[in-house]
Biopython code that builds the backbone (N, CA, C, O; Angstrom):
import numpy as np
from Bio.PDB.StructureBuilder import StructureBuilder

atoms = [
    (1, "UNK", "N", (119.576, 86.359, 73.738)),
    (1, "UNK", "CA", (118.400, 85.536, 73.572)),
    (1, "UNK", "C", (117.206, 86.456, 73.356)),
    (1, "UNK", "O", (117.070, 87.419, 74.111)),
    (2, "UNK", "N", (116.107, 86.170, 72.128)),
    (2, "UNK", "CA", (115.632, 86.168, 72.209)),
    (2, "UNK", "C", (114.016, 86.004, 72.937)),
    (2, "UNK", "O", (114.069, 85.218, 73.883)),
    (3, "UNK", "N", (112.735, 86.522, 72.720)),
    (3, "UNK", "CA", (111.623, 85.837, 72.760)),
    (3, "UNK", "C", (111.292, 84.116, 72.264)),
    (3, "UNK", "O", (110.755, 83.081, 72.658)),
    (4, "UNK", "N", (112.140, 84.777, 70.983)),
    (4, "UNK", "CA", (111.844, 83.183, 69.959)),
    (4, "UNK", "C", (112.864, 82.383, 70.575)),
    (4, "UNK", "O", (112.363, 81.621, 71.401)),
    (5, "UNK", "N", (113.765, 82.304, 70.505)),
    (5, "UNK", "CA", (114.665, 81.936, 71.521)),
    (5, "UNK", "C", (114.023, 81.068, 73.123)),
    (5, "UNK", "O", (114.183, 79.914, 73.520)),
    (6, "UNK", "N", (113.476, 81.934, 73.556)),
    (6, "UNK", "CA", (113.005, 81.523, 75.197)),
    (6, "UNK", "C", (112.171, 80.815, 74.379)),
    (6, "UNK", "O", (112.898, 79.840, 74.187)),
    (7, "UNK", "N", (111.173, 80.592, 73.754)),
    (7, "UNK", "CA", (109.758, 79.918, 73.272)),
    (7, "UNK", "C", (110.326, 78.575, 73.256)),
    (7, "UNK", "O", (110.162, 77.710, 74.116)),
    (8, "UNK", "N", (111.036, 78.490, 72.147)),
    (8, "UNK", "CA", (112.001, 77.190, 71.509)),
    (8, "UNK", "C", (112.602, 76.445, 72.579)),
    (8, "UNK", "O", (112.435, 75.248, 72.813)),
    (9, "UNK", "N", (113.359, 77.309, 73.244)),
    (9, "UNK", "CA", (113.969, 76.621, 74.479)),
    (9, "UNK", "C", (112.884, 75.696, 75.588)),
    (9, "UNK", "O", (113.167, 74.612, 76.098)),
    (10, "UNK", "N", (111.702, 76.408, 75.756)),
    (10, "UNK", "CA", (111.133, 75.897, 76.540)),
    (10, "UNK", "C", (109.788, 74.866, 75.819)),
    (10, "UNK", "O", (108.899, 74.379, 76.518)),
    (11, "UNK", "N", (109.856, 74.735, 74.751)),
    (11, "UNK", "CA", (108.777, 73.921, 74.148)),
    (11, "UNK", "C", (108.637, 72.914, 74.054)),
    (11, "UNK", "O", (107.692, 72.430, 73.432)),
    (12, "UNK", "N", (109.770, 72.069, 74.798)),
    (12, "UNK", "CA", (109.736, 70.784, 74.910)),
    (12, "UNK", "C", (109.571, 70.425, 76.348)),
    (12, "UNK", "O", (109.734, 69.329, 76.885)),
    (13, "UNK", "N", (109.245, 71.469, 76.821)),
    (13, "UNK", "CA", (109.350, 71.014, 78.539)),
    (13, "UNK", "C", (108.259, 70.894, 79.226)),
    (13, "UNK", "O", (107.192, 71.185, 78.686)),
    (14, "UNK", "N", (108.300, 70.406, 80.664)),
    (14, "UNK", "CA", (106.694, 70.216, 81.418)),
    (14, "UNK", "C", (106.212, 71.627, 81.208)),
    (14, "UNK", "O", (107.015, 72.542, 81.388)),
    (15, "UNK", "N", (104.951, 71.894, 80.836)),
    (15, "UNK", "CA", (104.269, 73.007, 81.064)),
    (15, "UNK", "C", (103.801, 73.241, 82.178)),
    (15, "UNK", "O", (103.404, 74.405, 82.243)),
    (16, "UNK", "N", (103.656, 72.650, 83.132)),
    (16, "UNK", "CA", (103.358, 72.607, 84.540)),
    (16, "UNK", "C", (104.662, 72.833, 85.248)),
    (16, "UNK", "O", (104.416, 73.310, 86.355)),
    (17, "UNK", "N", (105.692, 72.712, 85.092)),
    (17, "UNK", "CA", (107.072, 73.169, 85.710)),
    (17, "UNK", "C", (106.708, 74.638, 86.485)),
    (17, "UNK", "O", (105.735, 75.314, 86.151)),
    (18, "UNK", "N", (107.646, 75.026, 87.576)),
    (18, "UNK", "CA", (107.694, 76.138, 87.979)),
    (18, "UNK", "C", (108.713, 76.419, 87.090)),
    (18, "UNK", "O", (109.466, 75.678, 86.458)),
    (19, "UNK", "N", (108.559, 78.105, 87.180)),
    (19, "UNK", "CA", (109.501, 78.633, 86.449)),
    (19, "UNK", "C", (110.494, 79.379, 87.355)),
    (19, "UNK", "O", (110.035, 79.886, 88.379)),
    (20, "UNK", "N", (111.680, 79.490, 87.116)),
    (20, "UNK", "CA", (112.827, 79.882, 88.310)),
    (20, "UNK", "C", (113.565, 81.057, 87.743)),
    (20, "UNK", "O", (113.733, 80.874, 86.538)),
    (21, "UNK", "N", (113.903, 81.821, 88.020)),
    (21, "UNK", "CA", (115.394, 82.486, 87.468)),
    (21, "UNK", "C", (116.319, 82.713, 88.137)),
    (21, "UNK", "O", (116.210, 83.323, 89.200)),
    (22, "UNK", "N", (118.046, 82.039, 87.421)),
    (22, "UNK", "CA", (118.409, 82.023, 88.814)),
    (22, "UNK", "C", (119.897, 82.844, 87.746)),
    (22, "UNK", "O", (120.319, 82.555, 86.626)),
    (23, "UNK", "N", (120.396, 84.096, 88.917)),
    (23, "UNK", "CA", (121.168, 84.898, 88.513)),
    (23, "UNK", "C", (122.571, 84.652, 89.529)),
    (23, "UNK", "O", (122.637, 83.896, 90.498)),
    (24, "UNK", "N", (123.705, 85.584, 88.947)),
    (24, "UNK", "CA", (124.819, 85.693, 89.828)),
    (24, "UNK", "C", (125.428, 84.605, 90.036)),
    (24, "UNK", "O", (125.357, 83.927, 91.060)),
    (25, "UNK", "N", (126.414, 84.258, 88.530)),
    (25, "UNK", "CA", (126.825, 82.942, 88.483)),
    (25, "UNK", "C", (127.830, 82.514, 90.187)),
    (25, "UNK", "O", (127.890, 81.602, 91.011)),
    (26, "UNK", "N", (128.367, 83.680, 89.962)),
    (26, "UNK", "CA", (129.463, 83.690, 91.028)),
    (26, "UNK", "C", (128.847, 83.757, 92.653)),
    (26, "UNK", "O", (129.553, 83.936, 93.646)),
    (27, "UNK", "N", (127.864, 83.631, 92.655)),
    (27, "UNK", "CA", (126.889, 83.690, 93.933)),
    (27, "UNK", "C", (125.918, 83.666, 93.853)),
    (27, "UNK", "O", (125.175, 84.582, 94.206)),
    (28, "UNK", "N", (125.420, 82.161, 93.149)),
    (28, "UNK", "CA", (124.331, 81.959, 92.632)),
    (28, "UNK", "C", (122.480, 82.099, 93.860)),
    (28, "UNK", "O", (122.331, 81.619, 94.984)),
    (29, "UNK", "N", (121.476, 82.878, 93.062)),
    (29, "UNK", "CA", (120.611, 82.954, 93.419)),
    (29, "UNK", "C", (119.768, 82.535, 92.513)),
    (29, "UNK", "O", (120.015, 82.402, 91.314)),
    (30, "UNK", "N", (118.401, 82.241, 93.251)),
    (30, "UNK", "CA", (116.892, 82.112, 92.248)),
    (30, "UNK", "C", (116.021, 82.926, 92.639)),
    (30, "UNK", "O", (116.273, 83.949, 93.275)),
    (31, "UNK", "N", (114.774, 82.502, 92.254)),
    (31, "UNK", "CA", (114.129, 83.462, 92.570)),
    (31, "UNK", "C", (112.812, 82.527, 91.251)),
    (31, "UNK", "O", (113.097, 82.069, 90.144)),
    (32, "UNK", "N", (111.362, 82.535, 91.990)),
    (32, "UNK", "CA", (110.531, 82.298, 90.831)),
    (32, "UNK", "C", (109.981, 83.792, 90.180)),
    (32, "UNK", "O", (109.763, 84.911, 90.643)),
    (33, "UNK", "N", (109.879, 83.081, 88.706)),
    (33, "UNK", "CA", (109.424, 84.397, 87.863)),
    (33, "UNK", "C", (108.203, 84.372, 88.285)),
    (33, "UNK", "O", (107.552, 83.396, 88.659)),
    (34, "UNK", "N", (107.782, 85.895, 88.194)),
    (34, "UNK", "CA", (106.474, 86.207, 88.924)),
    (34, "UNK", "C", (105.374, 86.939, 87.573)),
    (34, "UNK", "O", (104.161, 87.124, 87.472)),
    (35, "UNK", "N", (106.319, 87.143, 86.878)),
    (35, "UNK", "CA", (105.777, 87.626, 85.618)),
    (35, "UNK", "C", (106.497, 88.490, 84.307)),
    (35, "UNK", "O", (107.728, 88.510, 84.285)),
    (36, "UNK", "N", (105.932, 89.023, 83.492)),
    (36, "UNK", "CA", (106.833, 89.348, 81.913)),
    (36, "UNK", "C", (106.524, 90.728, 82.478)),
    (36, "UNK", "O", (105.545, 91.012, 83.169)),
    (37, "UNK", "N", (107.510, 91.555, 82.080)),
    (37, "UNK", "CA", (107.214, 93.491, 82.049)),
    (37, "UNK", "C", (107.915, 93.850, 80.995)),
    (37, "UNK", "O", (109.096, 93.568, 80.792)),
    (38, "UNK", "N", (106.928, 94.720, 80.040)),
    (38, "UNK", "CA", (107.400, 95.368, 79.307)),
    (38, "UNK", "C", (107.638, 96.918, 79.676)),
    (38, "UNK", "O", (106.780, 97.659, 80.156)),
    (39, "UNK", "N", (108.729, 97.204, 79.417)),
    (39, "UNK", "CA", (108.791, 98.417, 79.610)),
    (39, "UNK", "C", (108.169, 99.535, 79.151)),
    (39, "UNK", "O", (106.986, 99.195, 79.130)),
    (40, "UNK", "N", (108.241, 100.792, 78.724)),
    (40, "UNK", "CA", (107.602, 102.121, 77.786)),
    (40, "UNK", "C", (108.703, 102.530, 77.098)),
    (40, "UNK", "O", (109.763, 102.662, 77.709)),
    (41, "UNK", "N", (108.611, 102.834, 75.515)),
    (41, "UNK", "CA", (109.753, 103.014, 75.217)),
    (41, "UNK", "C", (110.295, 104.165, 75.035)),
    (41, "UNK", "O", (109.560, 105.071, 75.427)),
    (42, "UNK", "N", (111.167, 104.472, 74.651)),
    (42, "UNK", "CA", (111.903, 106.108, 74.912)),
    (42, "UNK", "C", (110.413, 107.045, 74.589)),
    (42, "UNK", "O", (109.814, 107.625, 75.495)),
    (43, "UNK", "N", (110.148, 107.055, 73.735)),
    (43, "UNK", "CA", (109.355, 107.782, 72.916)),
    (43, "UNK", "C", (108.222, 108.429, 74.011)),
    (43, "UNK", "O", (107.711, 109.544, 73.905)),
    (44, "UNK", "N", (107.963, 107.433, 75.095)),
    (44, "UNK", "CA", (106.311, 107.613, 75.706)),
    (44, "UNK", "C", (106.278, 109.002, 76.061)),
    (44, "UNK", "O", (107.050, 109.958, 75.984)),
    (45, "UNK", "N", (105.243, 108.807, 76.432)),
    (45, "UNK", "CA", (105.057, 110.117, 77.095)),
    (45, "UNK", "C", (104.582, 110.434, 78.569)),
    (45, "UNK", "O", (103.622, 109.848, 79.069)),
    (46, "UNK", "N", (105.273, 111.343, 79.196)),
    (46, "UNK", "CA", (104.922, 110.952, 80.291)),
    (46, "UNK", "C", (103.546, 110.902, 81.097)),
    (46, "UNK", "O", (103.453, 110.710, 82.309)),
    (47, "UNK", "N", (102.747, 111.060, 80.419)),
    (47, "UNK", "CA", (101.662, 110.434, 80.768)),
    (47, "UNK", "C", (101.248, 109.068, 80.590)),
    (47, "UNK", "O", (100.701, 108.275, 81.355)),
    (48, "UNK", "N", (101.707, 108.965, 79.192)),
    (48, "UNK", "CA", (101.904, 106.944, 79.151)),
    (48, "UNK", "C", (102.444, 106.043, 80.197)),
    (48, "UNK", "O", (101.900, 105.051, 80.683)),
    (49, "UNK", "N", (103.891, 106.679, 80.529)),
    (49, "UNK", "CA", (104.730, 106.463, 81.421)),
    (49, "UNK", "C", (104.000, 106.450, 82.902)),
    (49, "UNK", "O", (104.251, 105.545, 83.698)),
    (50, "UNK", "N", (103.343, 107.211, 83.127)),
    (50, "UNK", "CA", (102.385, 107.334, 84.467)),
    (50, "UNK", "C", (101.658, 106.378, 84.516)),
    (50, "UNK", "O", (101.723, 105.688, 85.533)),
    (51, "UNK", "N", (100.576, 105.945, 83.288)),
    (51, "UNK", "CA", (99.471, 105.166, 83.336)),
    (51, "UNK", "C", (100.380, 103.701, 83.426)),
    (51, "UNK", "O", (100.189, 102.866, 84.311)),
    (52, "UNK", "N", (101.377, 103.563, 82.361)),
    (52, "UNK", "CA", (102.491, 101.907, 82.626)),
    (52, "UNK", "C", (102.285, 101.620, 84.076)),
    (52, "UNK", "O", (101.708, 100.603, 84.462)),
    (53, "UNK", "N", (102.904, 102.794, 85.095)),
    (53, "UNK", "CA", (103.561, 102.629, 86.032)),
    (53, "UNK", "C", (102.602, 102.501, 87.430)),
    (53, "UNK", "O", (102.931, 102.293, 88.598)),
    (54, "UNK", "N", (100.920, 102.770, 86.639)),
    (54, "UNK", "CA", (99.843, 102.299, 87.842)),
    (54, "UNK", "C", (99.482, 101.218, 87.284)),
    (54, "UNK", "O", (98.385, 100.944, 87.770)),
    (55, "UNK", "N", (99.808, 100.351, 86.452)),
    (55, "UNK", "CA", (99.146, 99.143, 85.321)),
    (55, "UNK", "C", (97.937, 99.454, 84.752)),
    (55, "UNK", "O", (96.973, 98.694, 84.842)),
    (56, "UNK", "N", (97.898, 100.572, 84.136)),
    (56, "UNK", "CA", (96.889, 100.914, 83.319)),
    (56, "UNK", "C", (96.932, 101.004, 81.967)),
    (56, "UNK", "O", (96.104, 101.269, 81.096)),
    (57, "UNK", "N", (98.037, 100.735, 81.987)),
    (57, "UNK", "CA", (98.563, 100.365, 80.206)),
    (57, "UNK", "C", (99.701, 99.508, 79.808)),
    (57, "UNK", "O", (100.544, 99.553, 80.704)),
    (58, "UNK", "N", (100.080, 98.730, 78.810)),
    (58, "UNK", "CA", (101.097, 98.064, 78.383)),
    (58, "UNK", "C", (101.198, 98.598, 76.803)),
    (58, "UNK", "O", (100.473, 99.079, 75.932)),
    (59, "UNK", "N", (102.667, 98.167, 77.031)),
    (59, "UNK", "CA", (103.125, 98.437, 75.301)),
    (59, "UNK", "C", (103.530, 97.240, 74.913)),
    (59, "UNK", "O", (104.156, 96.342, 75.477)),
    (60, "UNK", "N", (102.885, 97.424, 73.425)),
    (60, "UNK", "CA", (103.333, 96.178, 72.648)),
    (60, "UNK", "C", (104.602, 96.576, 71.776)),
    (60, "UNK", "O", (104.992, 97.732, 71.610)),
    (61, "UNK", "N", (105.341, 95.117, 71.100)),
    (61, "UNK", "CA", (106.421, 95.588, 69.940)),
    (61, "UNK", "C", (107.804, 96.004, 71.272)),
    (61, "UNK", "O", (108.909, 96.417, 70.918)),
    (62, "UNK", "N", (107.600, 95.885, 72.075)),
    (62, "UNK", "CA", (108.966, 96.416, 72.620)),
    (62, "UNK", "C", (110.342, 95.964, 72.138)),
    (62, "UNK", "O", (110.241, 95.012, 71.365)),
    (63, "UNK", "N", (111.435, 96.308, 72.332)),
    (63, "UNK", "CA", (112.710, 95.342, 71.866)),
    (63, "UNK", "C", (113.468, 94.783, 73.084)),
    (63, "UNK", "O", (114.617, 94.345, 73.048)),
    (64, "UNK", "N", (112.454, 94.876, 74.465)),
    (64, "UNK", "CA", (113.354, 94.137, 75.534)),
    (64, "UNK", "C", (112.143, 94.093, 76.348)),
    (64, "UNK", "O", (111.298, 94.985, 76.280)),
    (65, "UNK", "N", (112.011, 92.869, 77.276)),
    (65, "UNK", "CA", (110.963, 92.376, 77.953)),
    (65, "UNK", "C", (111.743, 91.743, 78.863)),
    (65, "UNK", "O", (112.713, 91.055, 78.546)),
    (66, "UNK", "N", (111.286, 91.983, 80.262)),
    (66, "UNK", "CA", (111.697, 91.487, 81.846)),
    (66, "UNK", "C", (111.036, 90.791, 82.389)),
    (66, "UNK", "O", (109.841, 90.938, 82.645)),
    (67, "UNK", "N", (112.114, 89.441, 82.787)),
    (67, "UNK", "CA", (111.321, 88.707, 83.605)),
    (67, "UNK", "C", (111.519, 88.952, 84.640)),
    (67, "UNK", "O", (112.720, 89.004, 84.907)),
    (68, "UNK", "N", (110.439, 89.270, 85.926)),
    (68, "UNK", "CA", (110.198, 89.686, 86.832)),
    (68, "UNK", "C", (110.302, 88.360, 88.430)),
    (68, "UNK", "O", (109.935, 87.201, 88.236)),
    (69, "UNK", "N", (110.784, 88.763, 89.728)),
    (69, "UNK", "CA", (110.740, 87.644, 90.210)),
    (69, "UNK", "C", (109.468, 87.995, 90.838)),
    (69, "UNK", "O", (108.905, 89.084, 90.725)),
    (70, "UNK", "N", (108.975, 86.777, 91.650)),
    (70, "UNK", "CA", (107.459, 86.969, 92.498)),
    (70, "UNK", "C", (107.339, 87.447, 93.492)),
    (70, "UNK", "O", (107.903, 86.623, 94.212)),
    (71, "UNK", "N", (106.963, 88.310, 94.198)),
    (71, "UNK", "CA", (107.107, 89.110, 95.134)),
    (71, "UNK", "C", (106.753, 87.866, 96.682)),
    (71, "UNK", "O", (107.059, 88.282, 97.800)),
    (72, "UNK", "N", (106.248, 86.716, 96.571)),
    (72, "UNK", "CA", (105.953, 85.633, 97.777)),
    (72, "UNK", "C", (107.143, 84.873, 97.600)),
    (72, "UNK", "O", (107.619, 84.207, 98.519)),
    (73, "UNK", "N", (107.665, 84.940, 96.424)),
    (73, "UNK", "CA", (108.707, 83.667, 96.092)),
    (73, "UNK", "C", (110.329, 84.383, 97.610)),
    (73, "UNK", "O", (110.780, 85.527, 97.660)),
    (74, "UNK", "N", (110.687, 83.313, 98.431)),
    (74, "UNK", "CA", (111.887, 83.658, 99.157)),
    (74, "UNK", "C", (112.978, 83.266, 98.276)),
    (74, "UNK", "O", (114.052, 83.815, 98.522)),
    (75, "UNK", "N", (112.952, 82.509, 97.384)),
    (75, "UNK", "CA", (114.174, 81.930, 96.636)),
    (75, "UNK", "C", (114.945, 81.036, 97.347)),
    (75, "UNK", "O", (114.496, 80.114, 98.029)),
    (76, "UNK", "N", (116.357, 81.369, 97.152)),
    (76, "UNK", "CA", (117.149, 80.608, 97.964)),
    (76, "UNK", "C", (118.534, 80.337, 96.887)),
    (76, "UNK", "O", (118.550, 81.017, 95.861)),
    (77, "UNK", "N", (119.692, 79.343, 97.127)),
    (77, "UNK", "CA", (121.094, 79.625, 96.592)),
    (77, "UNK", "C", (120.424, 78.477, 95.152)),
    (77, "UNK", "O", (119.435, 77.757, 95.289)),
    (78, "UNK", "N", (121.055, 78.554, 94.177)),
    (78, "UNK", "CA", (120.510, 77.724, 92.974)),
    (78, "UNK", "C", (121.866, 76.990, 92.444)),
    (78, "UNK", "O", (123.028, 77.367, 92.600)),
    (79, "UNK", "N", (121.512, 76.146, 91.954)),
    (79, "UNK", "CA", (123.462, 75.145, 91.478)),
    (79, "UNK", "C", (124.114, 75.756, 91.161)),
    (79, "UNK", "O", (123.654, 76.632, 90.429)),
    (80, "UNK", "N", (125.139, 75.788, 91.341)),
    (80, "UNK", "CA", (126.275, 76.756, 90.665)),
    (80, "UNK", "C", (126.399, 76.024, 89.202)),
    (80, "UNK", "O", (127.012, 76.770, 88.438)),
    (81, "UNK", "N", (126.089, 75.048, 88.705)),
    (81, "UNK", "CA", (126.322, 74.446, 87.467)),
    (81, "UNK", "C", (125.373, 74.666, 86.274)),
    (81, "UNK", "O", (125.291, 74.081, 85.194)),
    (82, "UNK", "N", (124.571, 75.857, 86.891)),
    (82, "UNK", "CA", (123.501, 76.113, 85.843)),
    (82, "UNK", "C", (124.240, 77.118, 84.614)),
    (82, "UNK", "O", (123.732, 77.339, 83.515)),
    (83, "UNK", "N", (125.289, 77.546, 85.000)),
    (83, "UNK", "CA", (125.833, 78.323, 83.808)),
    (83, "UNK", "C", (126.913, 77.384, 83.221)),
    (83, "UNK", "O", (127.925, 77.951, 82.809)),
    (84, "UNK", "N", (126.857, 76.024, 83.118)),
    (84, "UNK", "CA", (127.921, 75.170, 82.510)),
    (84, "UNK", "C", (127.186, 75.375, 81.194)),
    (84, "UNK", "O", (125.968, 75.475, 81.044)),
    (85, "UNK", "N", (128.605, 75.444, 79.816)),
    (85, "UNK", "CA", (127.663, 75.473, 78.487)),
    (85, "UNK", "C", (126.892, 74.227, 78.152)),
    (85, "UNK", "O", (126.246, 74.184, 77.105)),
    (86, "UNK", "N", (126.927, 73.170, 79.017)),
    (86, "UNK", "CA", (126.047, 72.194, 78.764)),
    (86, "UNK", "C", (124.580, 72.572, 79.174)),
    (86, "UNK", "O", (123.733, 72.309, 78.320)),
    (87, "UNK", "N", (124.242, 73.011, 80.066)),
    (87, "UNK", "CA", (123.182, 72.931, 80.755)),
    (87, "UNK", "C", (122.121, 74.639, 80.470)),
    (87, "UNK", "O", (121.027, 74.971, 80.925)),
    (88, "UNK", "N", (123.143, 75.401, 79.483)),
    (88, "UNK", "CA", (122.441, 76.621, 79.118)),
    (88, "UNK", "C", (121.787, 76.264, 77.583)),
    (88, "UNK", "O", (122.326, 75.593, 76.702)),
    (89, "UNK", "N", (120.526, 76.890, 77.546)),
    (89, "UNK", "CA", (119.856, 76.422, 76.073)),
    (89, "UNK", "C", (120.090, 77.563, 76.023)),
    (89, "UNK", "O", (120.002, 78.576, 76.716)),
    (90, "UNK", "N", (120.673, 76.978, 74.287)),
    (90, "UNK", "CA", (120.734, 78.346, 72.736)),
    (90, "UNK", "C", (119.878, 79.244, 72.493)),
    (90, "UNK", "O", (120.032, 79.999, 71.533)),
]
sb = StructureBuilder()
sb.init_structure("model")
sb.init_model(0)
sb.init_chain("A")
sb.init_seg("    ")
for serial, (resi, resn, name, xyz) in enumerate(atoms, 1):
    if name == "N":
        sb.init_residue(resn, " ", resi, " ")
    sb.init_atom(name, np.array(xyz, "f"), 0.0, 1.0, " ", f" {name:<3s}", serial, name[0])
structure = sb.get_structure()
């Protein structure tokens, strides 16, 4: 999946929804997303890499972006039926 992908998927939905991510089909968890991280890419430098890593800089154009969980969020166990191919968007 994509960016464009996640966009599409979610463009028909409440915009007011919380947002969840819930991993480990086989022992399912959640967790709310707390936010997007882009990484630095091979190339940086480690001074780039320094400034990323106090939030003093972001990179754009990346080819992989993380959704992050919220550091207040406790989570908790999430359906185990969220990985049925019915219930996963394309």
């Amino acid at each position: 999946m994509n960016v464009r992908d996640l966009l599409t998927a979610l463009e028909d939905l409440n915009p007011e929804a919380e947002v969840r991510f819930a991993h480990q089909p086989h022992y399912p968890i959640w967790g709310v997303v707390g936010g997007v991280a882009v990484p630095p890419p091979a190339e940086a430098t480690d001074r780039e890499v320094a400034a990323w890593e106090k939030g003093d800089t972001h990179f754009d154009g990346a080819s992989v972006v993380y959704l992050t969980d919220s550091e207040w969020a406790a989570g908790g166990y999430a359906p185990e039926g969220l990985w049925n191919e019915w219930a996963v968007a394309p």
